[in-house]
C-alpha positions in Angstrom: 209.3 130.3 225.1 205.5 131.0 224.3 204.5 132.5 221.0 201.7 134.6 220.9 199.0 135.6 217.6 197.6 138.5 218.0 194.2 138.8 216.1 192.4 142.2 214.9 188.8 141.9 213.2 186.3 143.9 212.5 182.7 143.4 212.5 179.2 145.1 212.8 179.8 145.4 216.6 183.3 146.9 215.9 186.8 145.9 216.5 187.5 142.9 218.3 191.0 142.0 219.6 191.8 138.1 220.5 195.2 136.2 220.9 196.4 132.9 221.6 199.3 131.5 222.6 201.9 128.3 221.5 204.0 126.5 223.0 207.0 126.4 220.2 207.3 128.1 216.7 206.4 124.5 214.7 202.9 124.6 216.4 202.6 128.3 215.5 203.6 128.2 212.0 201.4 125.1 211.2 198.1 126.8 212.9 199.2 129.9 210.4 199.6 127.7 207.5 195.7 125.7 208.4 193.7 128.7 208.8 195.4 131.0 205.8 194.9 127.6 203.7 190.9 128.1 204.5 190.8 131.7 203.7 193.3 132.5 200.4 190.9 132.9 197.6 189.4 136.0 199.6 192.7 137.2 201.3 195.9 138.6 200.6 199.0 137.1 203.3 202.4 139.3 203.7 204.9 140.1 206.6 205.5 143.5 207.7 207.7 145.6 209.2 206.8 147.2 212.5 207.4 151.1 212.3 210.1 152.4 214.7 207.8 153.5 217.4 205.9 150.2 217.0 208.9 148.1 217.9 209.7 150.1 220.5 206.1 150.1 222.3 206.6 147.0 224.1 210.2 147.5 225.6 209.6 151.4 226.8 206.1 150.3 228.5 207.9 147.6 230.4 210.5 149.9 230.6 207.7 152.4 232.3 206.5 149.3 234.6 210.6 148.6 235.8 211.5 152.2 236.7 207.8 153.0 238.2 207.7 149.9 240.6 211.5 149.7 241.3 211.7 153.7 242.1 208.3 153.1 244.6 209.7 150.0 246.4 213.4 152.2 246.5 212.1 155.0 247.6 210.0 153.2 250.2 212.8 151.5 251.3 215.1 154.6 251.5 211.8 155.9 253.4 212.2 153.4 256.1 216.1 153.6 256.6 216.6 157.0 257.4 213.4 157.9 259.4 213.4 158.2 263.0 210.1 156.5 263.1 207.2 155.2 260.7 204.3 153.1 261.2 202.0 152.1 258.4 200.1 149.1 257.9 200.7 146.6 255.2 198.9 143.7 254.2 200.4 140.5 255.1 200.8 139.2 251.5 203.4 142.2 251.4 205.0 141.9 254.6 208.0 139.1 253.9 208.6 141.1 250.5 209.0 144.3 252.4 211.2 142.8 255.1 213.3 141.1 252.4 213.8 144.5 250.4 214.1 146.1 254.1 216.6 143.2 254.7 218.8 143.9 251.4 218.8 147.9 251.5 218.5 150.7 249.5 221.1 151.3 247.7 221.0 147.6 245.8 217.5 147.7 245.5 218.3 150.7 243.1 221.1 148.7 241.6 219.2 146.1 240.6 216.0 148.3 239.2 219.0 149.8 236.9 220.3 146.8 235.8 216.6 145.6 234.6 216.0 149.2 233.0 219.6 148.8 231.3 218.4 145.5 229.8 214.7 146.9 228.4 216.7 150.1 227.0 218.9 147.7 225.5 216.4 145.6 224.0 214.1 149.2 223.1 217.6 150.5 220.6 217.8 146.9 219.5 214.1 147.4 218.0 215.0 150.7 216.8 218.0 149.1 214.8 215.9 146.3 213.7 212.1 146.7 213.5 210.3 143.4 214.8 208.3 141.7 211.5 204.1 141.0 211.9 202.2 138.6 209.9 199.0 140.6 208.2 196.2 138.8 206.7 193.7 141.3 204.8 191.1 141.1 202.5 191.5 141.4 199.1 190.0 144.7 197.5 
């Protein structure tokens, strides 16, 4: 599992975003620990609560991506099965992927684009229940 930092600062220029990314919670925690050791005198460190919607941002866009690409490639599908004829060009980076979902059908192509959105609404009222933390480092007034 990765672990990602997600950095906010502001400058003259204005807001600049940066992240990086660890390989395990150990490395993460000691990189945290390093860089608030260089910068307490001048900052203030506390963990937050996301707000409702903010915990929810992640799982609905996702959510968004899952029901927006699985309806297209069902619907396309579905296009292709009950037409008496087609023709349209695709490119070939597409072509085994489209006779593979041609291959397995409609109607479980639909199945499984539920089963995904079932999971990301799951894990959306799972945020709502319990708002994800974030780490906030701010300078002191």
């Amino acid at each position: 599992m990765k672990y990602t930092l997600f950095f906010k600062y502001s400058d003259a220029e204005g807001t600049v975003r940066k992240k990086i990314s660890f390989e395990n919670i150990e490395e993460k925690n000691i990189f945290i620990e390093k860089i608030y050791g260089y910068i307490e005198k001048n900052f203030i460190r506390e963990i937050r609560k996301n707000t409702v919607l903010g915990s929810m941002r992640i799982p609905l866009k996702r959510l968004f991506y899952t029901i927006l690409f699985g309806g297209a490639c069902t619907w396309l599908i579905y296009y292709m099965e009950t037409a008496q004829s087609y023709s349209f060009r695709v490119p070939i980076v597409f072509y085994f992927l489209l006779r593979i979902m041609e291959r397995i059908g409609y109607v479980p192509l639909g199945i499984i684009t539920g089963i995904i959105a079932l999971f990301f609404i799951v894990w959306t009222i799972k945020n709502m229940i319990v708002p994800t933390e974030k780490l906030v480092i701010e300078r002191k007034k």
